[in-house]
Rosetta silent file (secondary structure, phi, psi, omega in degrees, C-alpha in Angstrom):
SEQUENCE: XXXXXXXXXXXXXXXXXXXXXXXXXXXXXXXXXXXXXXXXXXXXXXXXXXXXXXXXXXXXXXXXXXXXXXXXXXXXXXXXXXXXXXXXXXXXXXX
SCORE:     score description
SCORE:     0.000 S_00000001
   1 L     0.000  143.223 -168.538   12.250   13.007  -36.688 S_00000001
   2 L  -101.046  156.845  159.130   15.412   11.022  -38.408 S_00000001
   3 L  -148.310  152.431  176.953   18.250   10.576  -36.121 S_00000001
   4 L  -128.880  106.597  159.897   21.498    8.718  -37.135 S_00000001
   5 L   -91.189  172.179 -167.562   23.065    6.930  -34.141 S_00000001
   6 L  -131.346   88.768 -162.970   26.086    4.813  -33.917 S_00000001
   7 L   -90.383  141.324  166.054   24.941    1.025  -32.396 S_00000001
   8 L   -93.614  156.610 -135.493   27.706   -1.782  -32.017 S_00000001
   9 H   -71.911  -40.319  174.828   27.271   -4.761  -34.491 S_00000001
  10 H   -86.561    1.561  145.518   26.208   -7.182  -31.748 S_00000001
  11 H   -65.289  -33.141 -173.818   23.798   -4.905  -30.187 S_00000001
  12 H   -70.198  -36.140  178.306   22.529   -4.291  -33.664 S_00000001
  13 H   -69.043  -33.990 -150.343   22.214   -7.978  -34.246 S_00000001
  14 H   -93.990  -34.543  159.369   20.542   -8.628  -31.295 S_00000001
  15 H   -53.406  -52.249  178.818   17.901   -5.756  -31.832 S_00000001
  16 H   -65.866  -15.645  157.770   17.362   -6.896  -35.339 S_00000001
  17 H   -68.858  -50.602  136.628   16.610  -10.292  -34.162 S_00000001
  18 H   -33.497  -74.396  168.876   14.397   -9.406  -31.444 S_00000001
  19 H   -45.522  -22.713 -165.424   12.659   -6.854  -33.414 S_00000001
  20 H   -72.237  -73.024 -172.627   11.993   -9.894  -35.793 S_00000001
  21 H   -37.731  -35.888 -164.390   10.484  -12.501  -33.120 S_00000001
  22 L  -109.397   30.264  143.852    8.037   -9.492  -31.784 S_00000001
  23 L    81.403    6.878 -169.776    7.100   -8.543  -35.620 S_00000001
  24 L   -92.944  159.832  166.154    8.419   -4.767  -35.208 S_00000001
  25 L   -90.232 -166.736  176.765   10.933   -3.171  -37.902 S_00000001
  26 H   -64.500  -89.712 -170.190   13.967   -1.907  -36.431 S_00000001
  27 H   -46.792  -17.093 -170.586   12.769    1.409  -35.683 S_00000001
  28 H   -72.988  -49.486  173.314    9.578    0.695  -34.269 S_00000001
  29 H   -76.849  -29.181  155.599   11.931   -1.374  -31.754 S_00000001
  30 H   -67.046  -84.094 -158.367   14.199    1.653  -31.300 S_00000001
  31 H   -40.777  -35.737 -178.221   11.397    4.062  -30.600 S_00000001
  32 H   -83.335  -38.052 -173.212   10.069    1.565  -28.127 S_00000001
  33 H   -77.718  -26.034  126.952   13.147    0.307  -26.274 S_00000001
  34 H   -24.412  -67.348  165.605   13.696    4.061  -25.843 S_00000001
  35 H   -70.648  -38.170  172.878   10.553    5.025  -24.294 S_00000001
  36 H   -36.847  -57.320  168.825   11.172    2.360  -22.375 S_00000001
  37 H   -63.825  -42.177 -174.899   14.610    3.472  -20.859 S_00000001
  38 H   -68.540  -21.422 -178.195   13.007    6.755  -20.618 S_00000001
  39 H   -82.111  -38.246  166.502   10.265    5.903  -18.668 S_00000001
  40 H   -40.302  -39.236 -173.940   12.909    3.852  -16.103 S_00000001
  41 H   -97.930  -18.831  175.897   14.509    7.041  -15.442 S_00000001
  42 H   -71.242  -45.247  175.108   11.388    9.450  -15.148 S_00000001
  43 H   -44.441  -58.782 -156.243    9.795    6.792  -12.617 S_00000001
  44 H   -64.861  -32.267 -166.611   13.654    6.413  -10.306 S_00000001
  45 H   -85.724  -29.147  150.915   12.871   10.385  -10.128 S_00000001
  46 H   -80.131  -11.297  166.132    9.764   10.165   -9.041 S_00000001
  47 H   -55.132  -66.387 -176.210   11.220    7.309   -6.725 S_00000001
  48 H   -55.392  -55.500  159.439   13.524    9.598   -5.579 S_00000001
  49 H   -19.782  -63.007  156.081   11.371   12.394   -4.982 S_00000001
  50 H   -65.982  -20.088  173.803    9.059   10.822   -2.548 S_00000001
  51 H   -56.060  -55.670  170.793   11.862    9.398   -0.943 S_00000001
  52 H   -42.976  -38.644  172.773   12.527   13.134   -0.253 S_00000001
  53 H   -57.612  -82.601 -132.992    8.656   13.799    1.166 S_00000001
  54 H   -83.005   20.746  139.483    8.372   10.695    3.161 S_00000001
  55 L   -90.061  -10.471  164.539   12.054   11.229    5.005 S_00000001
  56 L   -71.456  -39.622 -152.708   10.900   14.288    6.068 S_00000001
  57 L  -107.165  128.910  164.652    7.010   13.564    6.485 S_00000001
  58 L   -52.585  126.033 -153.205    5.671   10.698    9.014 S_00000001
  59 L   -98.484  -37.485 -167.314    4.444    7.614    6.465 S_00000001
  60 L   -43.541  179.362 -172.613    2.872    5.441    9.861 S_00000001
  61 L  -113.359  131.891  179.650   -0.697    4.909   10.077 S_00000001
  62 L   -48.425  162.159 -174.863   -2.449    6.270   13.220 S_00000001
  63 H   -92.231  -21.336  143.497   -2.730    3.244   15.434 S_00000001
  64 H   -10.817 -126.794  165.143   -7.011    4.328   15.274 S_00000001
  65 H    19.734  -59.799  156.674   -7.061    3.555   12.082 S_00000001
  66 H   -56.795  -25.785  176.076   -5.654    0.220   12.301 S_00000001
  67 H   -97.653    6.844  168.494   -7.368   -1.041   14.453 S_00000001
  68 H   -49.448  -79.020  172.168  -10.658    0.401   12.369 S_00000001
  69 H   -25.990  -86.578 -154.535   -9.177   -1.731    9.718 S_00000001
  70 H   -64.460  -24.180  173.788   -7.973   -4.674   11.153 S_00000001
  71 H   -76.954  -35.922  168.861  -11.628   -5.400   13.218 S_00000001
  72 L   -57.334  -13.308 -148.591  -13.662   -4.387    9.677 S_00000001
  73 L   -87.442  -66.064  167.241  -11.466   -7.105    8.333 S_00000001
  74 L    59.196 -141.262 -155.919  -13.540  -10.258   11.093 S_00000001
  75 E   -96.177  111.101 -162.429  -13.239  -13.104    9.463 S_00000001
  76 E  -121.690  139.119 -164.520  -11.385  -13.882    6.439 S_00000001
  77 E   -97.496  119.166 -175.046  -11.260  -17.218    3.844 S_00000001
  78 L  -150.374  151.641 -157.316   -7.405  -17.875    3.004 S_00000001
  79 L    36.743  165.313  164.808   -5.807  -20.644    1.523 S_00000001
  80 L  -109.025  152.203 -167.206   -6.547  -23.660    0.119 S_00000001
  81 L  -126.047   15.521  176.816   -6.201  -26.785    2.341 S_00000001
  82 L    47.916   28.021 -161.517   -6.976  -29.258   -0.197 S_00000001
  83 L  -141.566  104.085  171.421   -9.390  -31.440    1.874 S_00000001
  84 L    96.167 -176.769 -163.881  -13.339  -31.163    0.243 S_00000001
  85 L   -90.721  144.894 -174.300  -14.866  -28.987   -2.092 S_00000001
  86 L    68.878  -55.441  176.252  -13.654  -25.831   -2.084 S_00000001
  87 L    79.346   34.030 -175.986  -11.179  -26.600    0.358 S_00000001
  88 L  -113.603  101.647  161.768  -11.138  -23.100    2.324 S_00000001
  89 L   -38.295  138.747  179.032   -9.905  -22.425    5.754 S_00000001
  90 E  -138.072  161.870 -173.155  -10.920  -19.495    7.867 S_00000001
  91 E  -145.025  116.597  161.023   -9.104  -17.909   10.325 S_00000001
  92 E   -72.310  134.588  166.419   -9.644  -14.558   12.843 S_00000001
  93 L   -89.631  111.878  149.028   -7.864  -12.079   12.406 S_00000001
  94 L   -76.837  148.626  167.933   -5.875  -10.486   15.912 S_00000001
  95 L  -114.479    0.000    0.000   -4.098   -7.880   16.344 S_00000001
């Protein structure tokens, strides 16, 4: 589909420049910086949406469950501490 829009000359410049570095024609970089904006605003709605769910609906985790988790979890290798090969620290995890 053709469309004729009305861009202002340094937005125009700046697209046609752009479009240049990343090898696109002009339209290719229209159609894309388009879907782009379009996708920003379908996403904020689905943003919103759940916002809408989860103030109504409790989001927590049973406190079960956590502690399920956090004991399947036992002993976990984190950071590096720079001292020897490998260099790995371990630490239990409490709740």
């Amino acid at each position: 589909m053709k469309t004729e829009v009305s861009v202002p000359n340094p937005i125009h410049e700046a697209a046609q420049r752009l479009a240049n570095e990343l090898g696109m024609s002009l339209s290719e970089f229209y159609v894309a910086a388009l879907a782009a904006y379009v996708a920003t605003y379908q996403n904020g709605d689905i943003t919103r949406r759940l916002d809408e769910v989860y103030a109504k609906e409790d989001s927590g985790l049973d406190p079960g469950l956590v502690a399920i988790q956090v004991a399947s979890i036992g002993e976990e290798k984190w950071g590096l501490n720079g001292g020897g090969p490998g260099g790995w620290r371990t630490r239990a995890i409490v709740q």
